[in-house]
N, C-alpha and C positions, 0 to 999 in steps of 0.2 A: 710511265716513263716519258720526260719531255724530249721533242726535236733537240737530237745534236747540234752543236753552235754552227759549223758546214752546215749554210743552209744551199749554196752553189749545188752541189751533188744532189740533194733532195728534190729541186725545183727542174732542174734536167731531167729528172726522171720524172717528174708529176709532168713534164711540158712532155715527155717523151723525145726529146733533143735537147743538145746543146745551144742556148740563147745565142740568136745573131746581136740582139741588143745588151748595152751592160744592164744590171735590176739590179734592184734590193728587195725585199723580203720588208713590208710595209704593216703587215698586219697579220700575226699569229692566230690558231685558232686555242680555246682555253688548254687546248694540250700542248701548246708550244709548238707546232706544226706550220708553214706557212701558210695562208689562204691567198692572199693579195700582193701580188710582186708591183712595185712601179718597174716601167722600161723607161728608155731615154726617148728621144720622139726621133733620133734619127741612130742607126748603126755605123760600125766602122768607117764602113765604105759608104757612106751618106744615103741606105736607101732610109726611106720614111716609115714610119712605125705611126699611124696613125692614134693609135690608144692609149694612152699610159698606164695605165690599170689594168691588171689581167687576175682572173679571179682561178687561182690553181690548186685551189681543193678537188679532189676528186668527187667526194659527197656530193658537197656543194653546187657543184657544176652539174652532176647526174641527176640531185633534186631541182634545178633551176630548169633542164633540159625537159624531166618531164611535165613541170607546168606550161613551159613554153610550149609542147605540144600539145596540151590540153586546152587550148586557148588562151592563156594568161594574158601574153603580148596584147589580144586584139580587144580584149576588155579592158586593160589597163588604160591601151591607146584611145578606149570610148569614154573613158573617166577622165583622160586630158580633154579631151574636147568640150566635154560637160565642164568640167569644173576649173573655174579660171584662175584657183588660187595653185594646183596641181600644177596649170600647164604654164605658170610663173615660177615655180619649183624647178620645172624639167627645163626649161630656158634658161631659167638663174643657173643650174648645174652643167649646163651645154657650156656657157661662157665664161664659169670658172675653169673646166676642163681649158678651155682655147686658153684662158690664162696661162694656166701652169704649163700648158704647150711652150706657148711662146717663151717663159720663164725657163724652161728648160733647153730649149732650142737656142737660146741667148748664154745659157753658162755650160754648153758645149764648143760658144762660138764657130757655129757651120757657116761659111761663108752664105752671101746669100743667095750669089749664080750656083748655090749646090743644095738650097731649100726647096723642096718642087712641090709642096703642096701649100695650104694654107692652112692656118690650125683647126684644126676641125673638132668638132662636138662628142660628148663621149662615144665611145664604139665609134669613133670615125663618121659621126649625122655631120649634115652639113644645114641639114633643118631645125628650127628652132624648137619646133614641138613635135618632134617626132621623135618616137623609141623603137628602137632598136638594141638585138642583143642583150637579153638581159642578166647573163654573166657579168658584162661589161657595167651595167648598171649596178648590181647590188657590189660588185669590188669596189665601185666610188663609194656607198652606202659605208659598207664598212669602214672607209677611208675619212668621209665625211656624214659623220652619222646625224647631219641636221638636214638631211637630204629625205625629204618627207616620202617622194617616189621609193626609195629604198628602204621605208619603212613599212610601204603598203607589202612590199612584196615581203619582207620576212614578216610579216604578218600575215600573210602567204602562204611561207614555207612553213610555219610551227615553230616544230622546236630544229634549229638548224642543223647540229653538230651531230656529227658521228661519235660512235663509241669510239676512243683512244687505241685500242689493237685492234681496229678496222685499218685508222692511218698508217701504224705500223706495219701493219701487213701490207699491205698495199705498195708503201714509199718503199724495203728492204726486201719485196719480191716473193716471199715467204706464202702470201695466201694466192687463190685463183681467180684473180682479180678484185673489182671493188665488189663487197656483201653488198646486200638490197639495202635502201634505207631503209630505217627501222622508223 
């Protein structure tokens, strides 16, 4: 059964609240489910939203979390160092992020005595070769799938997706929370 066309209602519940920023629904997963919302880089009232990307699979997010704990982060972070075609990858993606920042920042038109940050790198780096947050990372990956960093890690993850009435259950409340990944 694919996600309902309301994907507003669905993505409040995967966030667990109601967005302080507007989004859209950027990247479905093969079930028609959202994974990847864009946000706007600043909300109503002008606070800042550093990331645009937000990666709101429940799966997703629970298998990302537990590589992150298994050290993923500080290996990956040792193969940018090593490898200078990678850590030209994670800089080229840092600075198209700032792009689309500013791009989006410019056709909200926020004045600019009410912009208080500077566009910052995915997950909000303000380093060029530094990762962080790798939710944040693999929602670019999907977004932009020639992003070589976001291909190590779902080469990483396996096979990524959940079973279809895992999401179900999950998004309409029905089961007891997210199943294990499989």
């Amino acid at each position: 059964m694919p996600c309902p066309g309301n994907h507003d209602r669905i993505v409040a519940r995967l966030l667990g609240r109601v967005p302080r920023m507007r989004l859209k629904v950027v990247f479905l997963c093969p079930f028609g489910w959202p994974a990847v919302i864009l946000s706007e880089p600043y909300s109503r009232s002008y606070e800042p939203n550093p990331n645009l990307y937000y990666l709101v699979c429940p799966h997703l997010r629970r298998q990302i979390s537990r590589f992150e704990d298994g050290g993923l982060m500080r290996r990956l972070q040792l193969r940018i160092q090593n490898e200078p075609e990678l850590a030209e990858d994670l800089r080229a993606a840092h600075e198209a992020h700032r792009s689309e920042w500013k791009q989006a920042v410019s056709a909200m038109e926020i004045p600019s005595s009410r912009q208080k940050i500077e566009p910052p790198g995915i997950a909000a780096t303000e380093k060029e070769f530094m990762l962080k947050c790798l939710h944040a990372h693999f929602a670019w990956y999907l977004t932009h799938p020639q992003y070589r960093l976001g291909g190590i890690l779902s080469e990483e993850l396996g096979m990524i997706w959940c079973r279809e009435e895992d999401c179900r259950r999950m998004i309409d409340g029905t089961g007891k929370g997210w199943p294990e990944s499989r």
